[in-house]
C-alpha positions as CSV (number, residue, x, y, z in Angstrom):
1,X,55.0,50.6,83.4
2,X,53.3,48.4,80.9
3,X,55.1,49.0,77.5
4,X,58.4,48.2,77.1
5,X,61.3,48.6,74.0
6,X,64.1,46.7,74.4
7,X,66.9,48.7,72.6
8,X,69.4,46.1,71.0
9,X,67.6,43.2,72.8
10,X,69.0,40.3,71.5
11,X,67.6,37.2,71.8
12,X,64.9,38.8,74.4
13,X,66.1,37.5,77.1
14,X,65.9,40.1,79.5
15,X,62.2,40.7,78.0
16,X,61.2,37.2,78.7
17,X,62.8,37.6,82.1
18,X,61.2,40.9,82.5
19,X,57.7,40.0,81.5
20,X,58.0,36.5,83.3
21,X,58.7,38.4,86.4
22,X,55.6,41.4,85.7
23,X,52.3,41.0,85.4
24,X,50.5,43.4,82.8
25,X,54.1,44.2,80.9
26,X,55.0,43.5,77.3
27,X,57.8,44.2,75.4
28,X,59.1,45.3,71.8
29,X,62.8,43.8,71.2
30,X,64.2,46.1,68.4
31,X,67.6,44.2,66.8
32,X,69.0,43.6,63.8
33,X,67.0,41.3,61.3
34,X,68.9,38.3,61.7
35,X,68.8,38.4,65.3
36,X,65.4,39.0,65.7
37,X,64.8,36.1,63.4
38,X,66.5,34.0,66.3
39,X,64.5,36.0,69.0
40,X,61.4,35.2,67.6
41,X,62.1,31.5,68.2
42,X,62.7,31.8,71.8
43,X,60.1,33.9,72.4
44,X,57.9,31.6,70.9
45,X,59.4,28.7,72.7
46,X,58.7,30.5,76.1
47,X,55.1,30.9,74.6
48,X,55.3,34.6,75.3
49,X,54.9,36.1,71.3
50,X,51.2,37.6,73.0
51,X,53.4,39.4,75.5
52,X,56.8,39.7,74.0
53,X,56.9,40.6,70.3
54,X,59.6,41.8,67.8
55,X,60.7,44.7,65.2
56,X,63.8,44.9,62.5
57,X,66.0,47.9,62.9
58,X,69.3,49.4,63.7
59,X,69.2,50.7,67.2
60,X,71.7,53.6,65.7
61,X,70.3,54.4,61.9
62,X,66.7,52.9,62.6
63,X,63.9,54.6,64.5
64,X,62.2,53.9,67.8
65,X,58.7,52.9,67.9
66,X,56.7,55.0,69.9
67,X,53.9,55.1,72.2
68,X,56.2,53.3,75.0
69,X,56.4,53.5,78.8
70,X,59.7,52.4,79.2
71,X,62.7,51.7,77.3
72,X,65.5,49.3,78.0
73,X,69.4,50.0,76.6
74,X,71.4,46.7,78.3
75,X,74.8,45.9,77.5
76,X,74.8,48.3,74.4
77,X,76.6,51.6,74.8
78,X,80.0,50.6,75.9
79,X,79.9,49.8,72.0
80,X,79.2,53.2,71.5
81,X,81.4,56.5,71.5
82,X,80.1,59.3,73.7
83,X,78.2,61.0,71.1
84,X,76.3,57.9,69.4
85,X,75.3,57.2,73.0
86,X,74.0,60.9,73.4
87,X,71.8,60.5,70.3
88,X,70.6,56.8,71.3
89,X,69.2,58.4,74.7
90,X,67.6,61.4,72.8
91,X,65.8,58.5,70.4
92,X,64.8,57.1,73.4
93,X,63.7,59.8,74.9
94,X,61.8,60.4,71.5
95,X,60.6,57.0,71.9
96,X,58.6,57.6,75.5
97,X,55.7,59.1,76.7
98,X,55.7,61.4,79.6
99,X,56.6,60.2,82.2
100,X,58.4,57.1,80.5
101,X,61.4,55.6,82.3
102,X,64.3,54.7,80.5
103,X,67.0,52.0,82.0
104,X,70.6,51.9,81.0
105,X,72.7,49.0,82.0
106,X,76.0,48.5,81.8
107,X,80.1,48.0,83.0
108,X,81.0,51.4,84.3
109,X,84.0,53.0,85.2
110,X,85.0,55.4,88.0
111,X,84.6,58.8,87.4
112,X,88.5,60.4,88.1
113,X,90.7,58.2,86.2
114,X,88.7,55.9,84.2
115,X,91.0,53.0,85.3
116,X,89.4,51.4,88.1
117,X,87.7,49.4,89.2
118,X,90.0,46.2,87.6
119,X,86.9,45.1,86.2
120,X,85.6,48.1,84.3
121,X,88.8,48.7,83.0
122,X,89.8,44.9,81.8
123,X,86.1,45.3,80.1
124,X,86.9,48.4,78.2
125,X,90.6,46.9,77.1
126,X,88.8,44.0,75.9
127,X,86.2,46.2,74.3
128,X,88.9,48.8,72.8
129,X,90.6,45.6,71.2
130,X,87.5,43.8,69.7
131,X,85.0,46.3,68.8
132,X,85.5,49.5,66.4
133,X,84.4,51.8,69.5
134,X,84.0,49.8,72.2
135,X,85.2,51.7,76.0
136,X,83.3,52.1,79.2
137,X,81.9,54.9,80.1
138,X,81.8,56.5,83.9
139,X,78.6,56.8,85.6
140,X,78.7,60.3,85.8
141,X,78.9,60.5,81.9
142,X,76.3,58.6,81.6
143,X,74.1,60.8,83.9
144,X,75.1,63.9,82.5
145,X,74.4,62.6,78.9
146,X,70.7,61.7,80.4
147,X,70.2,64.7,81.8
148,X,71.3,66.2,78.5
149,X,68.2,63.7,76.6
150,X,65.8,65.3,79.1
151,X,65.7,63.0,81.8
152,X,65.2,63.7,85.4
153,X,65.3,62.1,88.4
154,X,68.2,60.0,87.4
155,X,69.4,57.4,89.6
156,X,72.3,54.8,90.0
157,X,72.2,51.3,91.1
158,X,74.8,49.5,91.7
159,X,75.5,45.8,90.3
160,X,78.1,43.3,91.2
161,X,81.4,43.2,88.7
162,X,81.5,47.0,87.7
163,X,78.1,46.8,86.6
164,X,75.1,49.5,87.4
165,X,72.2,50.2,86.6
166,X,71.0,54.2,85.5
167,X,67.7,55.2,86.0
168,X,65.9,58.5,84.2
169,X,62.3,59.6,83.9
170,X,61.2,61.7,80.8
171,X,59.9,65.2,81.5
């Protein structure tokens, strides 16, 4: 994998870290004007901009630029109810080429209750009290909703502190 989008990137930092860590990648981190404005400073302060550059846009309302291997959703759709985070894996999905990977990381619950582990379910309080639509979602949900985009081969890795890792290649 050699072209990456990094959904709701931020600052870059895991597209730094990422093309630090791999030769031949670059990286595309898609956020909000204002953040990207900040982004483009680190970037540039990493002297990455050749490998790591930047576009404006709402990961929800905006669309995906296209033409990439792989596409990276971190930390972004326990802000999400179930059915903005369907569509965000269809635009990703959208987004890739055959045989593109996409990567979802986040806090995830269990898949009975939804109320363990502590962790996951402290995350989601905090998330339900400070955001409009903030939750956690269970791993399951998140496979089935991957499935749903048209990925296969999904996988799960498991992270320290509730956190995993979801794996799907486009068909």
């Amino acid at each position: 994998y050699t072209r990456m989008l990094d959904v709701g990137g931020g600052p870059g930092t895991y597209s730094i870290k990422l093309v630090q860590a791999t030769p031949g990648l670059s990286s595309t981190v898609m956020d909000l004007p204002a953040v990207i404005a900040i982004a483009q400073e680190i970037i540039a302060g990493y002297n990455l901009s050749d490998r790591v550059s930047v576009v404006a846009g709402d990961y929800i309302s905006g669309r995906y630029p296209e033409g990439k291997d792989t596409v990276l959703m971190s930390g972004m759709m326990h802000r999400e109810v179930p059915a903005t985070c369907r569509e965000l894996l269809l635009k990703a999905n959208a987004a890739l080429e055959r045989g593109g990977m996409v990567i979802v990381a986040d806090v995830f619950c269990d898949d009975e209750s939804k109320v363990t582990p502590p962790f996951a379910t402290l995350f989601a309080l905090n998330m339900m009290l400070t955001s409009e639509n903030g939750s956690a979602h269970s791993i399951t949900e998140m496979t089935n909703w991957m499935q749903e985009a048209g990925f296969a081969e999904v996988e799960v890795r498991p992270l320290p502190m509730s956190h995993s890792v979801v794996f799907g290649k486009k068909t």
